[in-house]
C-alpha positions in Angstrom: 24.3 92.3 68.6 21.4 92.4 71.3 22.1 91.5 74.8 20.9 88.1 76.2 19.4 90.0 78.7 17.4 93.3 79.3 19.2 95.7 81.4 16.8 95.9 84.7 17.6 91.4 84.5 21.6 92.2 83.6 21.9 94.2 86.4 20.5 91.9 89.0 22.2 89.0 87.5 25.6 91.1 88.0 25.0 92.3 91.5 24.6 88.9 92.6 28.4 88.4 91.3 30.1 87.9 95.1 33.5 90.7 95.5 34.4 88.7 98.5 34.4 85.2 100.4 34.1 83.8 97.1 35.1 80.1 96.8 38.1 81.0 95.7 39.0 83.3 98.3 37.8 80.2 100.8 39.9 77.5 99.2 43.0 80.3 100.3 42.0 80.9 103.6 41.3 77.6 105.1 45.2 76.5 103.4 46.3 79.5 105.6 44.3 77.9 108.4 45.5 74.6 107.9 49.3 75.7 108.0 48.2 77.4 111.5 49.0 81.4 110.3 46.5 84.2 111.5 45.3 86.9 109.0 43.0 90.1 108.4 40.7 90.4 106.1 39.6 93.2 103.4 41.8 95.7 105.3 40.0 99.4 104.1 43.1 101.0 104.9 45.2 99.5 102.6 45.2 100.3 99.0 42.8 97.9 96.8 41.6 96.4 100.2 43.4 93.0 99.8 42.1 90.0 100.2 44.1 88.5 102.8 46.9 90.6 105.1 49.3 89.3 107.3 50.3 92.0 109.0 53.3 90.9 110.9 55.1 90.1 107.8 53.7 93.0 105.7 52.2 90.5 103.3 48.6 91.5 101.1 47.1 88.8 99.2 44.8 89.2 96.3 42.4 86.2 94.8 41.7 87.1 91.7 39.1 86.1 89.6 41.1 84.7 86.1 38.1 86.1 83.8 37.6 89.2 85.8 41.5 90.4 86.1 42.6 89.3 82.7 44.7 86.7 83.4 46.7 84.7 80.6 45.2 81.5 81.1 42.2 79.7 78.9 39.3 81.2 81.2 40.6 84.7 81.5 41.6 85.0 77.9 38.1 84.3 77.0 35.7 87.4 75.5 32.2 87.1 75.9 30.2 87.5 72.7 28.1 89.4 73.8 28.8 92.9 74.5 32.9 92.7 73.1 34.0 96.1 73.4 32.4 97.1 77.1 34.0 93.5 78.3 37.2 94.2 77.0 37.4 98.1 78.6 35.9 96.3 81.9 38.7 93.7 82.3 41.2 96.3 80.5 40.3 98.9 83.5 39.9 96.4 86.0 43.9 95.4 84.9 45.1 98.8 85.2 43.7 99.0 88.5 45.4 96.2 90.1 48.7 97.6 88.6 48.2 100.6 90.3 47.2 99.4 93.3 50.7 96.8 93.8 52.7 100.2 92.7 50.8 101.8 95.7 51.1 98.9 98.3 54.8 98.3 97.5 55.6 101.7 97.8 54.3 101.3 101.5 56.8 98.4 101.9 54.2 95.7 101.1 54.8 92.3 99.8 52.1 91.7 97.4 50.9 88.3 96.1 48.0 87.3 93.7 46.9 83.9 93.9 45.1 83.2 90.6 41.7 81.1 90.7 43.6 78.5 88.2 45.8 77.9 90.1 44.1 77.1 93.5 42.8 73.8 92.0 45.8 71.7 93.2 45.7 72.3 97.3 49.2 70.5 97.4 50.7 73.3 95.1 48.7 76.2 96.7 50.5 74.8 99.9 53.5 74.7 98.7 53.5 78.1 97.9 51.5 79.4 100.4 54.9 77.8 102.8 57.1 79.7 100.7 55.1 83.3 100.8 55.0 82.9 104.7 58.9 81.8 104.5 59.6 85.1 102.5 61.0 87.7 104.0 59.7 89.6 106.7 60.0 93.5 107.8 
């Protein structure tokens, strides 16, 4: 199969693919806003710089993209025509990644969290759960 696009025009295209404030990412944030907690963002010293910390209660949020992280729902179950196999190591490695990285946060005593971007499209239910996180326990 050829590409839809040369390489030079793939590779822009893919470096204008946003690794943070994504919407997303946003749609989390102001919820966390709105229920009146305080968080960090992109913490470098933390394994897999998360999303969202709360420090105080040792909790690291990651918004994941569903097609990007290989989640089981319709849009991160989908393949790309194009290019099968190198799509299917890059979500594959991109998976084993995020595995590691919980291992390596919970072995510091971290409560980890992803928030999938499916499921941020109901703000009632991504309160509801965003109330129980932040009710969890706390170090």
């Amino acid at each position: 199969m050829t590409d839809v696009y040369p390489p030079e025009k793939r590779s822009a295209v893919m470096r204008r693919v946003k690794g943070r404030d994504t919407t997303p990412e946003m749609k989390v944030r102001k919820a966390l806003t709105r229920l009146g907690t305080r968080y960090r963002l992109h913490r470098k010293d933390l394994p897999g710089n998360p999303d969202i910390v709360l420090p105080g209660r040792r909790l690291a949020l990651f918004v994941h993209g569903c097609f990007w992280h290989g989640h089981d729902c319709a849009r991160g179950a989908r393949v790309p025509k194009q290019n099968r196999d190198y799509w299917i190591a890059k979500v594959a490695r991109n998976v084993a990644r995020d595995e590691r990285t919980r291992a390596e946060l919970a072995a510091q005593d971290w409560r980890v969290e992803t928030l999938w971007e499916c499921e941020l499209k109901d703000p009632a239910a991504l309160e509801a759960r965003l109330r129980r996180l932040l009710a969890g326990p706390a170090p």
